[in-house]
SEMIGU-81044 format. One record per residue: residue in three letters; x, y, z of N, C-alpha, C, O in turn. Coordinates in pm, whole numbers, plus 32768, in hexadecimal, padded with zeros to 4 digits. Last residue first. Example, Ala and Ser with C-alpha at 12.3 -4.5 7.8 and 13.67 -1.06 7.14 Angstrom:
BEGIN
Ser85057F1F82C485577F9682CA850A80038313853D80728324Ala85277DC7830C84CE7E3E830C85287EB6830C85907EB4834E
//
This chain:
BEGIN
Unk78300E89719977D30E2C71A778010D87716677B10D2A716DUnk78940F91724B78D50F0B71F678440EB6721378030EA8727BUnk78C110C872A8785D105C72A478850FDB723D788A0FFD71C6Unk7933119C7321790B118B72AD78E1110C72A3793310FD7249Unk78F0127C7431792211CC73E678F111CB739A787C11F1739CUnk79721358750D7918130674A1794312CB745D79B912D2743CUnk79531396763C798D136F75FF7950137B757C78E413B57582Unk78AC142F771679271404773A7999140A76B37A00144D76ABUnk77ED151D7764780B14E476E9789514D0770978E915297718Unk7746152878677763159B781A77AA151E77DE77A614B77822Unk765F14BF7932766214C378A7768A1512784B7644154677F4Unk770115667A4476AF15007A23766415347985763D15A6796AUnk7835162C79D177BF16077A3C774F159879D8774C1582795FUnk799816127A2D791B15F879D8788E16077A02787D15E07A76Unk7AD516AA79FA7A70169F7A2479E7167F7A0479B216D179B9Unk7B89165078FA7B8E15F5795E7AF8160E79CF7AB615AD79F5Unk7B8B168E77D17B5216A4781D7B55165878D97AE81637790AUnk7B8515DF76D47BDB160477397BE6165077907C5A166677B0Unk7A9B1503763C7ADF156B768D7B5B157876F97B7E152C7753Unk7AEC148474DF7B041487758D7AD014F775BB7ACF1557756FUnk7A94139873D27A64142F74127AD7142A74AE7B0313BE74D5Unk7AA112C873857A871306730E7AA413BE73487ABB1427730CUnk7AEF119A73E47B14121B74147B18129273B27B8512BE738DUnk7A731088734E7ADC110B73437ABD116F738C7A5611A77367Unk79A40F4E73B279D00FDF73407A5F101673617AB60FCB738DUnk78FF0E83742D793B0E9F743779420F26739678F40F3D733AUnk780A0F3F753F78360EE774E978AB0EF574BA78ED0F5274E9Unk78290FC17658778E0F7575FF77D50F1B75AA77DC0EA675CEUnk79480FC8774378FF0FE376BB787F0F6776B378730EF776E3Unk79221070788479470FCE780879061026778978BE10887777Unk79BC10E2796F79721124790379A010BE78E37A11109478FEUnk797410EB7B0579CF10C37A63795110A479F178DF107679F8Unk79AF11C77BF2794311957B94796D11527B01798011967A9CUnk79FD11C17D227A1111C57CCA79B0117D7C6F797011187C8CUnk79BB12B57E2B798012477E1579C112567D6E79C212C37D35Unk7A1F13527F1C79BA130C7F177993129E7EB87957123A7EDFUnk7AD7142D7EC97B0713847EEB7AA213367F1F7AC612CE7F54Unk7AA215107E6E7AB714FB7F0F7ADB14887F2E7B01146E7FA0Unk7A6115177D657ADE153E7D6F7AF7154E7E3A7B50158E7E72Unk7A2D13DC7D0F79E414287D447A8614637D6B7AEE14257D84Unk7A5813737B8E7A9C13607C237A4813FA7C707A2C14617C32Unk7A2512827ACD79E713327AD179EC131A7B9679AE12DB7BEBUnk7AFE121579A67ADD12137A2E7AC112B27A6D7AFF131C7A5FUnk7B35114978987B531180791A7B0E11B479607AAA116C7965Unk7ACE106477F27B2210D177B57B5D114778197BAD119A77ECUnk7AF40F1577FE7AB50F8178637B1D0FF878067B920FE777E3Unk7A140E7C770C7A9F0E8177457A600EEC77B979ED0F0F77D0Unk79150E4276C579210E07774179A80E3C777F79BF0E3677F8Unk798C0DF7758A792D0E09758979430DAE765479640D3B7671Unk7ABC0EAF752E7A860E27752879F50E3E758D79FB0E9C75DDUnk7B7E0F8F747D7B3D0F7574E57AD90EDB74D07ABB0EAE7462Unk7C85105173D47BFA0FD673B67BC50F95743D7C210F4C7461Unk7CB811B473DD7CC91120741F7C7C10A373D47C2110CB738BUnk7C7412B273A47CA3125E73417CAB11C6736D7CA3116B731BUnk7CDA1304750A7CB7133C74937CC412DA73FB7D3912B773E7Unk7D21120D75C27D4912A975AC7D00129975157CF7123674CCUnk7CDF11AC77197CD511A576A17CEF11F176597CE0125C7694Unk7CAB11CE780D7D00119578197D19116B77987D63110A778CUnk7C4B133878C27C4212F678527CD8128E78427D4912B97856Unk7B93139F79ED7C44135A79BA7C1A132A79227BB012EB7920Unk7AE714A87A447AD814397A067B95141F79B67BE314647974Unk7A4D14BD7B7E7A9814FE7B197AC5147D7AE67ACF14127B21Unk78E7151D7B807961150D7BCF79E415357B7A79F215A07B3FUnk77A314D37B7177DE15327B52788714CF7BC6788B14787C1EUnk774C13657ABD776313C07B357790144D7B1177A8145C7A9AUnk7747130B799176E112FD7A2876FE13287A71769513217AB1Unk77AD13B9789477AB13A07927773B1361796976CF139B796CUnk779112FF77427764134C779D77BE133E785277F812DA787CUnk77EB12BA76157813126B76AC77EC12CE771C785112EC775DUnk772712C374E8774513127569778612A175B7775F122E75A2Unk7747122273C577081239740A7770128674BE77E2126E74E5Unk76EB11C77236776F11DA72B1770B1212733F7694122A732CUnk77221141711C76EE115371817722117E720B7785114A723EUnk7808113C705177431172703076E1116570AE7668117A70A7Unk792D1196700778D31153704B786711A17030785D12157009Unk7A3111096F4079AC11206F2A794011146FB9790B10AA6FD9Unk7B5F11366F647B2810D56F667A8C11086F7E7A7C11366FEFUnk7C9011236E767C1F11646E8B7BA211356E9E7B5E110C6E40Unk7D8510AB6EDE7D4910766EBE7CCD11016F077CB8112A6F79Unk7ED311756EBB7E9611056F057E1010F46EB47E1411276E44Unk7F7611F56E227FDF11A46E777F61116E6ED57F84113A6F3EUnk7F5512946D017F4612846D767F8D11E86DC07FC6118B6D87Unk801C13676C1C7FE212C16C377FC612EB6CBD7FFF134A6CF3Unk7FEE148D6B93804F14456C057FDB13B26C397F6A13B16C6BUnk802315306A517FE514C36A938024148B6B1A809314586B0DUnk80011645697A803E15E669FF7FE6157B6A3D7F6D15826A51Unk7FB4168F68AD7FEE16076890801D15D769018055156A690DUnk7E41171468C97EC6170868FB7EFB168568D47EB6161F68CFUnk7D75171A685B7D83177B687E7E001774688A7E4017CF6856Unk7CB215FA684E7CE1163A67D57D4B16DA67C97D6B170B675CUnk7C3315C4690D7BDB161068C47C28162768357BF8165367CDUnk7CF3152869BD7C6D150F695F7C43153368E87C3014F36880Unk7DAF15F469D77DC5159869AC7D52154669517D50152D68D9Unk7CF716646AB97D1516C66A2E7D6C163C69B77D4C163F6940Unk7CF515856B687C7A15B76B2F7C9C15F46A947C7315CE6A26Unk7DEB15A76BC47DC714EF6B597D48153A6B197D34152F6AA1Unk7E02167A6C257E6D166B6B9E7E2C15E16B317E2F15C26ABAUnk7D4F16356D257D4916B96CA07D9316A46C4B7D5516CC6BE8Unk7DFF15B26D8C7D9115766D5C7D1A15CA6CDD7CCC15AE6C82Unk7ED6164A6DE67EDC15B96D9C7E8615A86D557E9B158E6CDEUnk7E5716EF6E8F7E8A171A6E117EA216886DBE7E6D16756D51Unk7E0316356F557D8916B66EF77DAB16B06E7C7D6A168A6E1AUnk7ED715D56F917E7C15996F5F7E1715B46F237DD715716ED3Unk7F4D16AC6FF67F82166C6FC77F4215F56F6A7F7B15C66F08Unk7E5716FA70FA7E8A173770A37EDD172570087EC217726FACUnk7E72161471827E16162D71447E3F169770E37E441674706DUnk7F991613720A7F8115B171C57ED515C4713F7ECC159270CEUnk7F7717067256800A16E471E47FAE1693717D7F8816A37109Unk7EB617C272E17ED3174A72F27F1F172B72607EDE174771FBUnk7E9218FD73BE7EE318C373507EEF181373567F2517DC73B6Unk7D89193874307DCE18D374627E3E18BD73B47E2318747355Unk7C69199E743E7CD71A2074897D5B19AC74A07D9819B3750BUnk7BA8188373ED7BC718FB74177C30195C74787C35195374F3Unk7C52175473BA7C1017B273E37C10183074077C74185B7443Unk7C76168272797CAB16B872F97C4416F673477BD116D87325Unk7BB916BA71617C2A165F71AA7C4C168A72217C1D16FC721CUnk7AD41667708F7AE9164870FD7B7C163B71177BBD15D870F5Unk7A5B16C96F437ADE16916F8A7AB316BA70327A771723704BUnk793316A06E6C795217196F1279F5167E6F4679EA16066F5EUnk791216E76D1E7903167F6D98796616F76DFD79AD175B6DECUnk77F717616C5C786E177D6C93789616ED6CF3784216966D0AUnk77D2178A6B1D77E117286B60785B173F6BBC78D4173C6BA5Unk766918236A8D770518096AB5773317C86B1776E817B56B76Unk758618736A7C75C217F06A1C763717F26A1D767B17CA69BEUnk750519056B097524194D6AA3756018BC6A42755818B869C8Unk74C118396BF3747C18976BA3748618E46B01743118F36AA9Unk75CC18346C3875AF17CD6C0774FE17FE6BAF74DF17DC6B3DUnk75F0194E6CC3765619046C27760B18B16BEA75F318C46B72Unk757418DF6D91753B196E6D457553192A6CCA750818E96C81Unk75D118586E20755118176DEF753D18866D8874EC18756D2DUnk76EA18D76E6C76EF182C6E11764D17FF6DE8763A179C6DA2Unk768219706F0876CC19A96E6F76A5193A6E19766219346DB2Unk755D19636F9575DA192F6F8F761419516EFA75D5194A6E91Unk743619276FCD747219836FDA751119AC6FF6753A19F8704DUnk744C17F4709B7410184F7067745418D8703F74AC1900708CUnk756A1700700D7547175E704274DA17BB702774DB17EA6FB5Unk754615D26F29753A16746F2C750E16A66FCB74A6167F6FFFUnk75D214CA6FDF755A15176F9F757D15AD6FB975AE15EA7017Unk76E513FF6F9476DD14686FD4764014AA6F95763B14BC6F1BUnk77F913166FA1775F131B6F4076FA13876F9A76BB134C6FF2Unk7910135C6F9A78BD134A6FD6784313636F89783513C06F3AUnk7A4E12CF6F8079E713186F52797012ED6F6C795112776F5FUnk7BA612BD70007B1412BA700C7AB713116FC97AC4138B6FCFUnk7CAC132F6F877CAC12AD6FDB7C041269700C7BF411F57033Unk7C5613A26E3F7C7213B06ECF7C7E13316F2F7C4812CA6F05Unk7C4C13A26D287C95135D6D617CB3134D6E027D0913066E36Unk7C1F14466C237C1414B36CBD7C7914536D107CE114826D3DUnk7B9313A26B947BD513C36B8D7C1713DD6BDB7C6A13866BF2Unk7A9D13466C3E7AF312F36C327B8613226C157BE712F46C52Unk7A0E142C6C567A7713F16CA17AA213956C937AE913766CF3Unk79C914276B257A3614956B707A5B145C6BFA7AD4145E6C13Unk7927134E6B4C79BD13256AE87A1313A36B0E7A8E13996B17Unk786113956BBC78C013096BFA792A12F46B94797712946B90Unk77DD147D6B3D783014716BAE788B14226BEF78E514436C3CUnk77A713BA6A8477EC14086A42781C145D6ADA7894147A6ADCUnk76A4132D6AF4773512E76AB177BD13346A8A782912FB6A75Unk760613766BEE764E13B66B7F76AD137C6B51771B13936B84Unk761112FC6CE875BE12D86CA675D213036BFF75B112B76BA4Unk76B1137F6D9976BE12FB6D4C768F12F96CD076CD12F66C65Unk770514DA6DF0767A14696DDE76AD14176D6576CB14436CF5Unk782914CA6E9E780214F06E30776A14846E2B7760140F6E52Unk793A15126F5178B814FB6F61788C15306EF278AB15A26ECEUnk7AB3147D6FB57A3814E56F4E7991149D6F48797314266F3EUnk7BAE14A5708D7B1E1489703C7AD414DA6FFF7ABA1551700AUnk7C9714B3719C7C4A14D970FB7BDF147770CF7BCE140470F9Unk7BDE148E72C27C4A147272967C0D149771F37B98149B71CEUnk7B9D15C173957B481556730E7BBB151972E77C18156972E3Unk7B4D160974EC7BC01605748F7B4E159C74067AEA15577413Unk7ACD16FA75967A8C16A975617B27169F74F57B6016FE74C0Unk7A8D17FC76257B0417C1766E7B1D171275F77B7A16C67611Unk79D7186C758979CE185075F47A241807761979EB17A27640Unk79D7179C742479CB181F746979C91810750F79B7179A752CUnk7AB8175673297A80172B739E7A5717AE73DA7A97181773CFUnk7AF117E8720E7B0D17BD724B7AB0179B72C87A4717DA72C1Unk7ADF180570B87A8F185770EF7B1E180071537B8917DE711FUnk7AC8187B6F5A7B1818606F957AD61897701F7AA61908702BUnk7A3B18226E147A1218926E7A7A4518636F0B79F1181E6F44Unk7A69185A6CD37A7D18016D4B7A7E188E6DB57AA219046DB4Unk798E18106B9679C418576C147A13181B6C677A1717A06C5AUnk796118406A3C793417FF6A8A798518596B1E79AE18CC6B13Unk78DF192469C778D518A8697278AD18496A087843181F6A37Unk785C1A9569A878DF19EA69BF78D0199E69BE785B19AA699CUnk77D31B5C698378311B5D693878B11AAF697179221A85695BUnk77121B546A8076E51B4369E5774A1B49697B771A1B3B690BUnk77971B796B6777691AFD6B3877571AFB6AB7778B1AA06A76Unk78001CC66B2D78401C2B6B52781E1BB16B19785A1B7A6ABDUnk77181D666B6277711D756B5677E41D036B0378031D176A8EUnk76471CF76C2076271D306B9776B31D656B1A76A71D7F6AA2Unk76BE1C6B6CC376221BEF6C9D76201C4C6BDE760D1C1F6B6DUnk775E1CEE6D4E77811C6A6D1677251C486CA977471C0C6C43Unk76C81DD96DA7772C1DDC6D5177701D5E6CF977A41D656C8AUnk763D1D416E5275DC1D7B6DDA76591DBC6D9376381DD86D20Unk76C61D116F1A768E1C996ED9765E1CC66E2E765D1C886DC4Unk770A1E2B6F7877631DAD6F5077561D4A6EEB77A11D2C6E8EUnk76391E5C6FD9763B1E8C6F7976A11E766EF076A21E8C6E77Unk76091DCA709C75801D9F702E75C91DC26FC175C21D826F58Unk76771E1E714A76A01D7E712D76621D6C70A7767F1D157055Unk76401F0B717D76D01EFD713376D01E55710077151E2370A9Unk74BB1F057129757C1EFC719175CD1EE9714B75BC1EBA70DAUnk74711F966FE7744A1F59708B74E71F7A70BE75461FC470A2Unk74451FFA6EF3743220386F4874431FDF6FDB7407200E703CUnk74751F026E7474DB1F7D6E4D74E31FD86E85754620216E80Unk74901DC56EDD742F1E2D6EBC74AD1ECC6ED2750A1EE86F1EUnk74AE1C9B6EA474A91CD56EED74691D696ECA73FB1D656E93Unk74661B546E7F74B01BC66E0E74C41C336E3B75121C626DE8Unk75491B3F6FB874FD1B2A6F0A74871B2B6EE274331AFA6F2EUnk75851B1270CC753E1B91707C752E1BAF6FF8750E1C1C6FC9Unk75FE1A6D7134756E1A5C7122753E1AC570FF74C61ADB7110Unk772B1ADA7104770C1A5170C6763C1A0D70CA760819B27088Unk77241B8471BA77381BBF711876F21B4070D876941B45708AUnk768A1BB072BD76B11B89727C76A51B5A71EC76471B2171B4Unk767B1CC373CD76041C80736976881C0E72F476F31C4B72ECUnk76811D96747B76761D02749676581CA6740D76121C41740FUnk76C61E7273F7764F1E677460763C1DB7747675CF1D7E747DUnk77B71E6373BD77A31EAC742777141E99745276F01EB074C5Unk77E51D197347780A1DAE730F77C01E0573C977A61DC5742EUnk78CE1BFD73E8785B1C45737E78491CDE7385789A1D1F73C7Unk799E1B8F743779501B4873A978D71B80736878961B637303Unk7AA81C5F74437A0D1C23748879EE1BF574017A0F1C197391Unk7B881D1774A17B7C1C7674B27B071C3374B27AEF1BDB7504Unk7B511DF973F27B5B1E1374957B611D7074EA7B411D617560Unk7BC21DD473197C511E1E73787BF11E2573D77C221E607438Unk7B101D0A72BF7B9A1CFB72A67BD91D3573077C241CF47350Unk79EA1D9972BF7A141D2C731F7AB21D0D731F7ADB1CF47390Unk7A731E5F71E97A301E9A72607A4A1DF072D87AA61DE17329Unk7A511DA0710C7ADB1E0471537AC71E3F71E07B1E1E407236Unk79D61CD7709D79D71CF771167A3A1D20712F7A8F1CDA7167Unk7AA11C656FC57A4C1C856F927A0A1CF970187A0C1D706FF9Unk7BDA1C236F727B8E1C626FC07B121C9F6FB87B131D186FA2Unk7C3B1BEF6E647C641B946ED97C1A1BCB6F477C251B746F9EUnk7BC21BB86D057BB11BE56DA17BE81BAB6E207BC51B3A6E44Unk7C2C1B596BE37C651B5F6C7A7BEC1BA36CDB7BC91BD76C71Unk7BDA1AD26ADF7BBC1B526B107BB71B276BAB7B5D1AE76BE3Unk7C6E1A6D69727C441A666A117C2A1AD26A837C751B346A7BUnk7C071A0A68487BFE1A6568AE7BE51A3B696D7B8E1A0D69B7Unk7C8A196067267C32197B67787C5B19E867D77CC51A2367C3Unk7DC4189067787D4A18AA67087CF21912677C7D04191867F5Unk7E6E189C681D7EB718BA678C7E24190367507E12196F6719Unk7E5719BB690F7E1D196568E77E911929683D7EE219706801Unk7F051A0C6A2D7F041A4869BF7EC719AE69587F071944695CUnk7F1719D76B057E8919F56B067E821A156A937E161A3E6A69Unk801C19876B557FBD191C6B5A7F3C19276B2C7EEF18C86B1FUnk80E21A7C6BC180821A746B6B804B19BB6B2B807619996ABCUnk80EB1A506CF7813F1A026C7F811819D16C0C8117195E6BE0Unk80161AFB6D4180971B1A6D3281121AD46CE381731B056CA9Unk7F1C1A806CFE7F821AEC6CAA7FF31B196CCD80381B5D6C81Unk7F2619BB6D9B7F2E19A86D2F7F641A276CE07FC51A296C94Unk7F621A286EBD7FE21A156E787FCE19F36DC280291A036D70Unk7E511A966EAE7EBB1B156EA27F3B1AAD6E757F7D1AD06E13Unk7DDC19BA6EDC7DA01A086E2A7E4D1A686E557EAA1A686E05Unk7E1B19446FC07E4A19216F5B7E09197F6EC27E2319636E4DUnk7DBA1A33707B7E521A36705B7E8419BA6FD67EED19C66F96Unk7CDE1A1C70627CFB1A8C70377D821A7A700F7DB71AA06FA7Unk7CCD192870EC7C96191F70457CC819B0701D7CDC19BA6FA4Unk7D14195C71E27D4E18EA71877D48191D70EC7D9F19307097Unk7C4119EC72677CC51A3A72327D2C19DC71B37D6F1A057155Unk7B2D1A4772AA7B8119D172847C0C19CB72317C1F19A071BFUnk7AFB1B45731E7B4B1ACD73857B981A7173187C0F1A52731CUnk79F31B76725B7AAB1BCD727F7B161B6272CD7B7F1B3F7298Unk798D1AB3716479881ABF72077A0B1B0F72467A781ADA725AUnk79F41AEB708A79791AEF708B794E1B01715279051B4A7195Unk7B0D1AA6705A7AF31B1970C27A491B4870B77A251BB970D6Unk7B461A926F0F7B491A3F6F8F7B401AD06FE57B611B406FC0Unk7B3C19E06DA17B101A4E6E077B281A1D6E7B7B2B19A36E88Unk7B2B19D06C557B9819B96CC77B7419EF6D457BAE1A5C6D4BUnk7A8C19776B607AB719D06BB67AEC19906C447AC9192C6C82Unk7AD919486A007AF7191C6A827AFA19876AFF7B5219DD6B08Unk7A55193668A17A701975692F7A76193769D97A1719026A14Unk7B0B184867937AA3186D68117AB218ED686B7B27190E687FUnk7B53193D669D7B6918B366E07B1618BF67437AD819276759Unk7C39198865717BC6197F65C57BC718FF66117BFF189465FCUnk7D571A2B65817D5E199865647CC219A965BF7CC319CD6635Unk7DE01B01663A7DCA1B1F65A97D941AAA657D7DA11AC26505Unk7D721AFC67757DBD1AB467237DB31AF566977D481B326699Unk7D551BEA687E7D251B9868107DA81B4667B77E211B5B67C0Unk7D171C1869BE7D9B1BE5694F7D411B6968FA7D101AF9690CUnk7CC41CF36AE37CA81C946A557D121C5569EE7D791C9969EFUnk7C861D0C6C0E7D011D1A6BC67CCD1C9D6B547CB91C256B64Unk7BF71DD46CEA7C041D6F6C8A7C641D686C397C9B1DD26C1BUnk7B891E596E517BF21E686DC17BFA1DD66D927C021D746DDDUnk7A9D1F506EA37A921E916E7F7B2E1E916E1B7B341EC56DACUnk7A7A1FF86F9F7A8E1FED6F227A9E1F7A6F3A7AAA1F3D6FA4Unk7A0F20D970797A072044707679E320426FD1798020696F92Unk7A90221670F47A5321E370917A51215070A47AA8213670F7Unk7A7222D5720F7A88226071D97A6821FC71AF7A39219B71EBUnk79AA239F72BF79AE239B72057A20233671D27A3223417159Unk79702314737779BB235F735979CB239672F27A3B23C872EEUnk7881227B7318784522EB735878C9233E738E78B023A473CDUnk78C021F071DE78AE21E5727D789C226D72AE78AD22CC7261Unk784921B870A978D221E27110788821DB7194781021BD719DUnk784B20E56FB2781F2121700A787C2151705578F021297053Unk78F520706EEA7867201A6EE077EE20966F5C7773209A6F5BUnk79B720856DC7796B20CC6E6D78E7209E6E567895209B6DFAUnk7AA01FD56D337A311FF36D267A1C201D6DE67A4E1FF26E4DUnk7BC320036C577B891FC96D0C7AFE20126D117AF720896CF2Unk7C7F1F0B6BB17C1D1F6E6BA57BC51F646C6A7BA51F0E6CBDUnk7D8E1EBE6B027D971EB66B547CD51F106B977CF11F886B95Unk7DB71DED69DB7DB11E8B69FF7D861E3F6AB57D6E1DCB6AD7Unk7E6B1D7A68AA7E4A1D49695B7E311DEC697A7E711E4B694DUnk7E121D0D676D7E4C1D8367E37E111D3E68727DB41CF36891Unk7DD21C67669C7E741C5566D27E571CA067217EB01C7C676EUnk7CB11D1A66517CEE1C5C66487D9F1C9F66447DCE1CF165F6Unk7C441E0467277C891DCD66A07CDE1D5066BE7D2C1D306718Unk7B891EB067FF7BEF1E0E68017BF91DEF67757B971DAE674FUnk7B021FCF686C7B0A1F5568207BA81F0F68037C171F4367F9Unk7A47204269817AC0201869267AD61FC968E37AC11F596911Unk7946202269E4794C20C7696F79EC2063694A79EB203F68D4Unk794B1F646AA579421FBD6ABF797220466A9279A320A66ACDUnk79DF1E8F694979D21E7C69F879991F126A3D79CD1F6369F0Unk79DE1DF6681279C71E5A687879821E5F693F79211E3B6982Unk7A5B1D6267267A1B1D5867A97A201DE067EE7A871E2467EE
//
């Protein structure tokens, strides 16, 4: 295998950092990867997180995977990125300097924005050498995800990686335009996108479950003899939907994250912050607390909740 001119021999782990561009300090924006082959052929797995800089979860679970080397494959090849958006990473932003985001900039282009150019390192670089993926994201905008994985259904061979994967929710999810996960799927690869926590927010519990759920995956594939059982019921949703504001004010949440909710409950409350007037939030139907915000200030139809939908 070979990665940006270096090459990867079956047993070596190399470490390789690719420049994607520099900044108008002349500080460079490198991509660092970390490969580990197996001597024993086998699938490719890529490991990636920090597609959005903020989402810090997923960065930090690829970094503990290698740190307790976890990434070292038996069979086959695995290939780390924990930061893909370095630039959004140390200035806290989900996206590159001209506004633009990494995740709608596929396949991207060699000459464009840093976002493009990102993408066009993945699309030419990357994709065409791996099998399958996990692409570690989190809630955006004050926005919490309890774990989950979003993957298109419809693919049988996606519904058995998450199955594997094992998360507390999986979500039957359409390609994004212009999205890593539609590109891949282009090329005939199979990524699914992890959900957990939210942005600029260490969460244990998501985090912990990334990695969990990464071990049952490599487990799958044939990669790893570790295995850690899960401890609940992986529960399938295929439909889901917004709890919106009707008012601007400020909003009490009386439900938490992951919850099961009943169809009419009241989930809480969009309070005028002068004491004018309280507004109570019910649920449509019944489902899961798939999504929150936390956010307490709200304005009229900004995105309360989301429910995963039980039919």
């Amino acid at each position: 295998m070979e990665i940006n001119g270096v090459e990867i021999l079956p047993g070596e782990e190399k470490k390789i950092d690719v420049n994607i561009a520099k900044l108008p300090s002349h500080s460079a924006i490198d991509i660092s990867i970390t490969v580990s082959r197996s001597t024993e052929p086998g699938p490719v797995l890529l490991l990636m997180g920090g597609l959005h800089g903020d989402e810090i979860n997923g960065s930090e679970i690829v970094r503990r995977l290698i740190e307790k080397n976890l990434h070292v494959p038996k069979n086959g090849t695995i290939i780390c990125i924990p930061i893909i958006n370095v630039y959004g990473f140390i200035h806290f932003s989900r996206y590159v300097p001209d506004g633009k985001d990494v995740n709608r900039s596929f396949p991207g282009n060699k000459n464009g924005s840093l976002a493009a150019r990102m993408a066009y390192y993945l699309t030419r670089d990357i994709l065409p050498v791996i099998d399958y993926g996990l692409d570690f994201h989190t809630g955006g905008a004050d926005r919490t995800n309890f774990p989950q994985i979003r993957c298109v259904m419809r693919d049988e061979e996606n519904v058995q990686l998450a199955k594997a994967f094992h998360a507390p929710f999986t979500l039957d999810s359409k390609f994004r335009p212009k999205s890593l996960r539609q590109t891949a799927n282009k090329f005939g690869k199979k990524i699914l996108v992890y959900e957990g926590g939210e942005s600029a927010r260490f969460d244990e519990y998501a985090i912990s479950q990334g990695i969990n759920g990464t071990i049952r995956l490599m487990h799958h594939l044939g990669m790893s003899d570790n295995y850690i059982a899960p401890d609940y019921e992986n529960l399938i949703i295929k439909n889901s939907s917004w709890v919106r504001a009707r008012k601007s004010g400020i909003f009490l949440s009386e439900v938490v994250s992951g919850q099961f909710i009943k169809k009419n409950q009241v989930l809480g409350s969009v309070n005028d912050p002068f004491g004018g007037f309280k507004n109570k939030v019910t649920a449509t139907a019944n489902g899961y607390v798939i999504g929150l915000n936390h956010n307490p200030i709200v304005h009229q139809g900004d995105a309360l909740m989301h429910i995963g939908v039980i039919k």
